[in-house]
C-alpha positions as CSV (number, residue, x, y, z in Angstrom):
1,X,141.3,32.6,62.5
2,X,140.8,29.4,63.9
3,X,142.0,30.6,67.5
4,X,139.6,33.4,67.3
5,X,136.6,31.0,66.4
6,X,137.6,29.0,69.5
7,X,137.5,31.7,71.5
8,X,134.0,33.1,70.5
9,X,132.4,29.6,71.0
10,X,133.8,29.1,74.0
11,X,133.0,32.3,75.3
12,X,129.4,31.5,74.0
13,X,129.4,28.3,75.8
14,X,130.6,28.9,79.7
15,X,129.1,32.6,79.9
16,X,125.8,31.2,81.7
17,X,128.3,29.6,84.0
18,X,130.6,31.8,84.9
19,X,128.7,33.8,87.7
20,X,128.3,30.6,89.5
21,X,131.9,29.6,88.8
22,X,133.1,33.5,90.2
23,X,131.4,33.1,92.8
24,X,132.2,29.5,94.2
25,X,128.6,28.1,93.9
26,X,127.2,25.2,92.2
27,X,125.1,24.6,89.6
28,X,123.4,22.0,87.6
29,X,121.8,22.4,83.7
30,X,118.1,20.7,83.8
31,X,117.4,19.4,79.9
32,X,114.0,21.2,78.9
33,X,112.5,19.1,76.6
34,X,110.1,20.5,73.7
35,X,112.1,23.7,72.5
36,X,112.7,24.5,68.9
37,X,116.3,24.9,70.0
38,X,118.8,22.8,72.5
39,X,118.0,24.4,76.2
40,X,119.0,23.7,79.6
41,X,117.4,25.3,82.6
42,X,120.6,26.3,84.5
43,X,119.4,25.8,88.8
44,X,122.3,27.3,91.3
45,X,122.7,26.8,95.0
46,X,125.7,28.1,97.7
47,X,128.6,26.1,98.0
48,X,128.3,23.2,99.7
49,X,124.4,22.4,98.9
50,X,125.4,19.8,95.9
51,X,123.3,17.4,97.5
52,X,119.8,19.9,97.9
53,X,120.6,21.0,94.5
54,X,120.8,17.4,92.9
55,X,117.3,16.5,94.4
56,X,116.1,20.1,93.3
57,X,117.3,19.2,89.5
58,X,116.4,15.2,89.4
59,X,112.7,17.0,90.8
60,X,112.9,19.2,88.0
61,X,113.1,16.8,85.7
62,X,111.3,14.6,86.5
63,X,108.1,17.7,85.9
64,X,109.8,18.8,82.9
């Protein structure tokens, strides 16, 4: 029981990230402030573009 619980949360948790993951890009979660519930605003770039995609997600933020 406890296995299976594991599994479902986990599943819950990574299944906005595993596109990005399957497909070797990277991605960031941007904290959206003001929601009823806990939310992230997930931003994704190619491979390689950590540094754009930073910038993108500290700008982001910053307007958020």
């Amino acid at each position: 029981r406890a296995q299976a619980l594991r599994e479902r949360t986990e599943g819950l948790l990574l299944r906005n990230t595993q596109v990005a993951n399957q497909f070797d890009l990277c991605a960031i979660s941007v904290p959206m402030p003001g929601t009823a519930r806990p939310a992230g605003l997930m931003l994704v770039a190619r491979n390689g573009h950590d540094r754009h995609l930073l910038r993108i997600a500290a700008e982001m933020e910053r307007l958020l």
